[in-house]
Every structure is written in structure tokens, then in C-alpha cells.
C-alpha positions as CSV (number, residue, x, y, z in Angstrom):
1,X,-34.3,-237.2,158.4
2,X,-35.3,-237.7,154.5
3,X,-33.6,-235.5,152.1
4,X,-35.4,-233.4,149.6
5,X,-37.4,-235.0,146.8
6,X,-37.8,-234.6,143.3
7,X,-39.8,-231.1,144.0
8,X,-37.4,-229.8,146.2
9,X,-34.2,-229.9,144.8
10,X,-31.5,-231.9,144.1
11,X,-28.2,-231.9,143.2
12,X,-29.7,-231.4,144.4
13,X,-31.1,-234.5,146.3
14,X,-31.3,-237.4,147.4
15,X,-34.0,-239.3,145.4
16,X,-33.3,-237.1,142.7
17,X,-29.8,-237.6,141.1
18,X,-28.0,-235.6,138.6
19,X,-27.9,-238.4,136.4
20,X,-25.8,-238.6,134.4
21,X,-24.8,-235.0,135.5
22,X,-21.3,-234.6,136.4
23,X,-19.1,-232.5,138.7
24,X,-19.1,-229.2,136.8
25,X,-15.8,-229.2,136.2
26,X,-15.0,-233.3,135.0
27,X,-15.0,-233.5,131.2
28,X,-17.3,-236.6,130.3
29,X,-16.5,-238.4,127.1
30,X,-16.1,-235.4,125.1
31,X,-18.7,-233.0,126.6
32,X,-18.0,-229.5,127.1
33,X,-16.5,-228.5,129.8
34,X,-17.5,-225.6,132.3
35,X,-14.2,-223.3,131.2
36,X,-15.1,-223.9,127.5
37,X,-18.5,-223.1,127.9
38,X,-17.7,-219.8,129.9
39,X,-16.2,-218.9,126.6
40,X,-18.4,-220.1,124.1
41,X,-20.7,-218.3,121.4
42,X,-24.4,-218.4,122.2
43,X,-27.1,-218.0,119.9
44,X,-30.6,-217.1,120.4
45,X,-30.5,-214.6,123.4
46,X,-30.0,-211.5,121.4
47,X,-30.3,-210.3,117.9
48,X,-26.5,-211.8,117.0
49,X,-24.4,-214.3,118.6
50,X,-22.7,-213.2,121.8
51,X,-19.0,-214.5,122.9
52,X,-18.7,-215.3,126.6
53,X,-15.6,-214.3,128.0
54,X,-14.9,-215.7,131.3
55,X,-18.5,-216.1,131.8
56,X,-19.7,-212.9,131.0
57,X,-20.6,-210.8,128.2
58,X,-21.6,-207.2,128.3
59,X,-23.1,-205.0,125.2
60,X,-22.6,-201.6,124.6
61,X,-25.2,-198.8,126.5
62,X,-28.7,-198.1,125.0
63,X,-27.9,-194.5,125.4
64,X,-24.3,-192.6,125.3
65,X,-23.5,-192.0,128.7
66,X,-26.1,-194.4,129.9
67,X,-25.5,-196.8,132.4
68,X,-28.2,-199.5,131.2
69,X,-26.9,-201.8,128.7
70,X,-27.6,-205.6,128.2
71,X,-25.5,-207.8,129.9
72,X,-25.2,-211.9,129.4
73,X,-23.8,-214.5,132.5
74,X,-23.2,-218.6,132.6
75,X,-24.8,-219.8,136.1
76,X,-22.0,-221.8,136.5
77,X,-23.2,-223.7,139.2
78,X,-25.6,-225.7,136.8
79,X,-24.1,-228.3,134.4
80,X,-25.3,-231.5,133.2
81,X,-24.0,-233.8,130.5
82,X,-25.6,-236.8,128.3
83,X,-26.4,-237.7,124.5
84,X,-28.9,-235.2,124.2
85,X,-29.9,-236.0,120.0
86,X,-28.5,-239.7,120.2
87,X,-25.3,-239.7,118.4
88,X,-23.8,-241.7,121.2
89,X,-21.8,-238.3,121.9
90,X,-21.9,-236.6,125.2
91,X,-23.6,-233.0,125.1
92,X,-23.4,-230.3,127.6
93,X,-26.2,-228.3,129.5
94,X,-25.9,-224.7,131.5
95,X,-28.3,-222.0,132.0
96,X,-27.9,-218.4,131.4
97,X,-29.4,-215.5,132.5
98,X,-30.1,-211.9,130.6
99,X,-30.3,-208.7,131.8
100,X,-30.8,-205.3,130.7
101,X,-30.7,-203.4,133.1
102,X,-34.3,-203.2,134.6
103,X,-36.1,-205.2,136.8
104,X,-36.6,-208.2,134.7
105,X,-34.1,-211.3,134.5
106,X,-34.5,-213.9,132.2
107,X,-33.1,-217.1,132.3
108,X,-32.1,-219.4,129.1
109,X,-31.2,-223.3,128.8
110,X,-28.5,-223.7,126.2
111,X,-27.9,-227.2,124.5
112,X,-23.8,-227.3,123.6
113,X,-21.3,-230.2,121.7
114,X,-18.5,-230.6,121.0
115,X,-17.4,-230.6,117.1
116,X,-14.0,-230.7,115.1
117,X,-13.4,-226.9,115.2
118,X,-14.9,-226.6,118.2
119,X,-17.5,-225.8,121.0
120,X,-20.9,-225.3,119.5
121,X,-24.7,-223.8,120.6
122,X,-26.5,-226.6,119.6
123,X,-30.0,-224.5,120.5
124,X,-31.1,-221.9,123.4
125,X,-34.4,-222.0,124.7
126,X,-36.2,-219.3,127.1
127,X,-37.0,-220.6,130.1
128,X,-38.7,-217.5,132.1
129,X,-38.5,-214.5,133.5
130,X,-37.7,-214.2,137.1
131,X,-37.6,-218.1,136.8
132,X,-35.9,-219.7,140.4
133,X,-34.2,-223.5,140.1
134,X,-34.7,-225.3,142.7
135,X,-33.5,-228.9,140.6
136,X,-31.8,-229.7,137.2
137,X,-31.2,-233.4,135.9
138,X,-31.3,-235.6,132.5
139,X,-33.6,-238.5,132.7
140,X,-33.2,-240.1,129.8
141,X,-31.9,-237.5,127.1
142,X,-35.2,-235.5,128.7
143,X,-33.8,-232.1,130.2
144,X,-35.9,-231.3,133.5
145,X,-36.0,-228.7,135.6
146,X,-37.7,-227.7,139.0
147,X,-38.4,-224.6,139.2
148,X,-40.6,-221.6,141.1
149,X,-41.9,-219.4,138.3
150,X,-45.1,-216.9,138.1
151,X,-48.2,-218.3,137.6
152,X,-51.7,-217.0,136.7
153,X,-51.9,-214.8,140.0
154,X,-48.7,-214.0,141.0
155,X,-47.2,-210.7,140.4
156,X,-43.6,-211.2,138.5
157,X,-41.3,-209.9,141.3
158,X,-43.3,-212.9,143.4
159,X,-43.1,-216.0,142.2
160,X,-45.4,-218.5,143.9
161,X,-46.0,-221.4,141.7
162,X,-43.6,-224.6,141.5
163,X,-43.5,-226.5,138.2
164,X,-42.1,-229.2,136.6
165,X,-40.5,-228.3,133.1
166,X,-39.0,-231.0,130.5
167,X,-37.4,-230.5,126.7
168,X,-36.5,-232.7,124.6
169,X,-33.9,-232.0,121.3
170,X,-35.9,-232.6,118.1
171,X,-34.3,-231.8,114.6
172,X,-31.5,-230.2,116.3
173,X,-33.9,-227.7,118.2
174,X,-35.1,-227.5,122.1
175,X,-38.7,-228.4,122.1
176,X,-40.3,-228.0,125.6
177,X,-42.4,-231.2,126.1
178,X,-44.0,-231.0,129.4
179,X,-45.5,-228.7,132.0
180,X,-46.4,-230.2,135.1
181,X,-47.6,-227.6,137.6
182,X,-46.8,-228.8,141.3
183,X,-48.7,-226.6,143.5
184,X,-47.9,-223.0,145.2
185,X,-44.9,-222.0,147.3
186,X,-45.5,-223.0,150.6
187,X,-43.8,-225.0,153.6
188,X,-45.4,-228.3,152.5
189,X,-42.3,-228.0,149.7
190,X,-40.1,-228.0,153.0
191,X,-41.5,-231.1,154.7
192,X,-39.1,-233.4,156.2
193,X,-36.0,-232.0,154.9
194,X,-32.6,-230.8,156.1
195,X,-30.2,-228.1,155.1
196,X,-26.8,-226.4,155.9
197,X,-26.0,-222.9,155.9
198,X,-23.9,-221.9,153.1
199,X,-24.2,-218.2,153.0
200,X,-25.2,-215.7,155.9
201,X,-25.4,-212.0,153.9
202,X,-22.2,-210.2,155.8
203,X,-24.0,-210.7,158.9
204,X,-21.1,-212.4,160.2
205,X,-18.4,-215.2,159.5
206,X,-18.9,-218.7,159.8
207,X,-16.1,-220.8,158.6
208,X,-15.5,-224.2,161.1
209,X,-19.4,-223.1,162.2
210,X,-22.1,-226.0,161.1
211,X,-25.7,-224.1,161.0
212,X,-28.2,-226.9,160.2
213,X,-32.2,-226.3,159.6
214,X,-34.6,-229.3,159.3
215,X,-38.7,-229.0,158.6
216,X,-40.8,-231.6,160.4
217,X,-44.7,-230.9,161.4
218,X,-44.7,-227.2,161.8
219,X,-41.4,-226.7,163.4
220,X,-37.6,-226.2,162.4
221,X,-34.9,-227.4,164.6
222,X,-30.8,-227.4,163.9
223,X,-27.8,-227.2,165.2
224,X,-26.9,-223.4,165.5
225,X,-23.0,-223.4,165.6
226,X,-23.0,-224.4,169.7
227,X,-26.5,-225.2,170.7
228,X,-29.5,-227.0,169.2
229,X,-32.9,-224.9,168.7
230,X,-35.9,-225.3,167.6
231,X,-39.1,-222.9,166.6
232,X,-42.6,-223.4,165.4
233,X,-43.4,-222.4,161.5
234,X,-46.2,-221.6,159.9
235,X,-47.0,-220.2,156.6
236,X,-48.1,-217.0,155.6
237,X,-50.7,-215.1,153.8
238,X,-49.0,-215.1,150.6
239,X,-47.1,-218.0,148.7
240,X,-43.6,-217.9,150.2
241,X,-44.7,-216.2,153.8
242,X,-43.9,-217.1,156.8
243,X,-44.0,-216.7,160.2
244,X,-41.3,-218.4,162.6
245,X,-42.0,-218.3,166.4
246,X,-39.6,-217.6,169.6
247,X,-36.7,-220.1,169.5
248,X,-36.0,-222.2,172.1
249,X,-32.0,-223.2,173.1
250,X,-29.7,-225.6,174.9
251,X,-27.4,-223.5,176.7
252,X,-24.0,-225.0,176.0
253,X,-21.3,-222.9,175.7
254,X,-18.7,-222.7,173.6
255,X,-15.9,-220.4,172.0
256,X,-16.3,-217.1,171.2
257,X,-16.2,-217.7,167.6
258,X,-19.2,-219.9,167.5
259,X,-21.2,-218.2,170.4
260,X,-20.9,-214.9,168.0
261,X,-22.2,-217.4,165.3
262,X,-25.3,-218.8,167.0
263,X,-26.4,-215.5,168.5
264,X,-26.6,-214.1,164.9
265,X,-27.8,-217.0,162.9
266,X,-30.6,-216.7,165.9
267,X,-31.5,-213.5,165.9
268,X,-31.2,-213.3,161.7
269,X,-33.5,-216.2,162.0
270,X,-36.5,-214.1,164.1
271,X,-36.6,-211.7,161.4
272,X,-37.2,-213.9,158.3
273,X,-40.7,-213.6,156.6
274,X,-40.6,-215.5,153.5
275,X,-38.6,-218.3,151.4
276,X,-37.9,-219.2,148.3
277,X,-35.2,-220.3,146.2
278,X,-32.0,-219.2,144.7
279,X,-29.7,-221.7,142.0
280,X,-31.2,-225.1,144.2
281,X,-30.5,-223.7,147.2
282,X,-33.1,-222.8,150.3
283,X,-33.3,-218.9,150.5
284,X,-34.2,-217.3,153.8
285,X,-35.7,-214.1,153.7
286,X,-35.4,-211.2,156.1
287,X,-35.3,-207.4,157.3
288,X,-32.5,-205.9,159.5
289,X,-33.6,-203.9,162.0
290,X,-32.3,-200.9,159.7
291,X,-35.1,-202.5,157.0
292,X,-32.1,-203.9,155.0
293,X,-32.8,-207.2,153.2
294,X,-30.4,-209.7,153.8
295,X,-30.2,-213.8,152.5
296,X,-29.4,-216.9,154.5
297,X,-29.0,-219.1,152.1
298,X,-28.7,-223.5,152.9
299,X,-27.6,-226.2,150.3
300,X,-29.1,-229.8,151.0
301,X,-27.7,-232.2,153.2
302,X,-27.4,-235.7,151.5
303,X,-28.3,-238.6,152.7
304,X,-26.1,-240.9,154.1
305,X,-25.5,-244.1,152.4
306,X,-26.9,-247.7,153.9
């Protein structure tokens, strides 16, 4: 089974390596390291620095008594480090995201070093409103991200378009340098590639259960905790829809534990109606039979090496 490609993503994957990212909590030659940079001083998000502390900041509330105020977060599961402005000194990368309190979420890429008195914003550039990641990497001091944003149809609370995004750091700023739309959301993004199950929205625990889901020519098939399955797949209407037919089962059985795992993954599975993506993982999209929205959430599986 082939691993996702560079438009899918990567830590995100297979062809596409982190390079030279690093595990997000190594220190590389001097880069910034993920607990310094959850409390680090950020420029260009608001109308003053803001301080992280423990990863977060919050401001005070637009109105006394007022529950809506701004609030600031490191996505910690992005980092990436390289010589970003060619000193021959390793940089850090993360993204953060802004909120005030309404339905808009908007997501920044912050350039950081590390200097004698201490950790500092080297530049912060937008990157989007409502912006999804589905891969980050430096190729060649070139910051590049894969992402699912808007485009020139798509409502904001829908994004449908995949793109990829590169900056560069010129005279000490974040310069975007390249746009490079990809096509729309749809399960052609999904061909020939595997996932695991990370995350299952409450519906039930999973731990020492292995959910897989692979993509191949219309179908999905896995591993469902006991049994394998398989369905047919077929897109939509809109970018992201889909619609995922009766699944078929071996009938195995096995303990309690993991038969209570299948049967929910399974049924979970017959009410998803659209994808997309969430921090460069696969996002499964569905409705409870009480209408509730609920996540299944897969990270890539690797390949294996020759």
C-alpha cells in the first residue's frame, strides 16, 4: 500500500519528509525548543506582543462581564527546524492560531531563534482563516505547507480547495513566495493510502485496538479491531462529501473489548458524510443518531523500510 504523497500529508509521509524537521521535543543545534516556544513573546498577531504561558495566552474581555475575549494557542503538534536566513544557525518553526471568540480562526506561521538573552520572534506571517494542514516541511530554507483553505467558491466554514503554500525569510521578514493551487477536496487526495485510528470522539475506548482504513479504486478496507471490512466510496456533491456504502465483514471473533471496538468503529463509520483534515491528520466526519457531530480522526501509516 503507498503512503500519502506530498499533497496528502506527511509527517506526515512517506515521500514527503520533515526534513530537516525534528521530533518536537529534540533541541537541534541551538534551535528553539517546543517548551521555550510555549513561552515565548510573539509579535504580529495583535496590536502588542503577547507572552505565551504554557502555550496559551488569553486577553482581557471586549465587554465587562463578557465572555468573548481574544485568545492565542501554539499548535504544538507542528515544529520544524533549519537555518531559515543563512547564518548557519538552526531556526525554529510552529503555527499558531487566533481566536476571538466568533466563528473565525486564524492561523499564523511564526519564524523563532535563538539569541544571547534569549528566545526571539524572528517574523509572523498570516496564513488563513479557517486554514486546515494537512503537511509542513523545510525544503531548502523554503517553509511549505499543505493545506485545505477557501477558495473562490467556497463558503469559509467549508473549505474545499487544497494548495500548496511556500515562504521564504527575506531581510529578516516572511515573504510568501508561492501559491500552487492543487485541485478541490475530493477522494482522489485519498488514493492509495493507509491510515490508523488515533481518535474515536467518546464513542468508545480503544487502547490495544488497531483500526486501519486504506483508499484504493472506490473502496476502503481495514482492519476494524477483530475483523477486516471493506465498503465502496464515492464522493459527494460538494468538495469533502461522501458517501460510504454497507460494509462487508469477516466474522472472527474475538474479546469483548475489541468486538465492542469494531461494532462501533462500524457503525460510526455508516454515518460519516464528509472528510477533511485536522493538524495532518485524516478527519472523518459524521452524525449520531441524536444529530451530534462526532470526529474519527487517523494519522498516517508509514512505510516500511526496504
Amino acid at each position: 500500500m503507498k503512503i500519502p504523497g506530498h499533497h496528502i500529508l506527511a509527517v506526515l509521509l512517506g515521500s514527503i519528509c520533515v526534513s530537516p524537521g525534528v521530533h518536537a521535543n529534540e533541541k537541534v543545534n541551538g534551535a528553539p525548543t517546543l517548551a521555550e516556544l510555549a513561552n515565548a513573546t510573539y509579535s504580529g498577531i495583535e496590536d502588542e506582543p503577547i507572552n505565551l504561558s504554557d502555550g496559551s495566552w488569553h486577553g482581557k474581555p471586549y465587554m465587562d462581564d463578557g465572555a468573548a475575549r481574544p485568545g492565542i494557542g501554539l499548535v504544538e503538534e507542528i515544529y520544524l527546524a533549519d537555518d531559515l536566513d543563512g547564518n548557519g544557525k538552526q531556526d525554529a518553526v510552529v503555527i499558531l492560531w487566533q481566536n476571538s471568540g466568533g466563528s473565525g480562526s486564524y492561523i499564523f506561521l511564526a519564524a523563532m531563534t535563538r539569541k544571547e538573552n534569549g528566545i526571539s520572534n524572528m517574523d509572523t506571517a498570516l496564513v488563513g482563516d479557517r486554514v486546515k494542514l494537512r503537511n509542513w516541511q523545510i525544503i531548502d530554507g523554503k517553509i511549505v505547507l499543505d493545506v485545505l483553505q477557501a477558495g473562490e467558491n467556497d463558503a469559509m466554514c467549508c473549505p474545499g480547495t487544497l494548495a500548496t503554500r511556500t515562504w521564504i525569510m527575506e531581510d529578516n521578514r516572511l515573504k510568501e513566495d508561492h501559491i500552487k493551487v492543487t485541485g478541490k477536496l475530493s477522494l482522489a487526495a485519498l488514493e492509495d493510502t493507509e491510515w490508523l485510528l488515533t481518535h474515536m470522539d467518546r464513542l468508545a475506548p480503544f487502547e490495544n485496538a488497531e483500526v486501519t482504513l486504506s483508499f484504493t479504486a472506490g473502496r476502503i478496507a481495514g482492519k476494524s479491531a477483530c475483523n477486516r471490512y471493506s465498503a465502496d466510496i464515492k464522493d459527494g456533491d460538494n468538495a469533502g462529501d461522501i458517501h460510504i456504502g454497507m460494509a462487508m465483514s469477516t466474522r472472527m471473533a474475538c474479546p469483548d473489548h475489541l468486538m465492542k471496538v469494531e461494532q462501533t468503529y462500524l457503525d460510526a463509520l455508516s454515518r460519516v458524510d464528509s472528510f477533511s483534515f485536522q493538524k495532518g491528520r485524516l478527519a472523518l466526519i459524521g452524525h449520531s443518531k441524536d444529530g451530534d457531530t462526532f470526529n474519527l480522526l487517523f494519522g498516517p501509516v508509514e512505510a516500511e523500510m526496504p
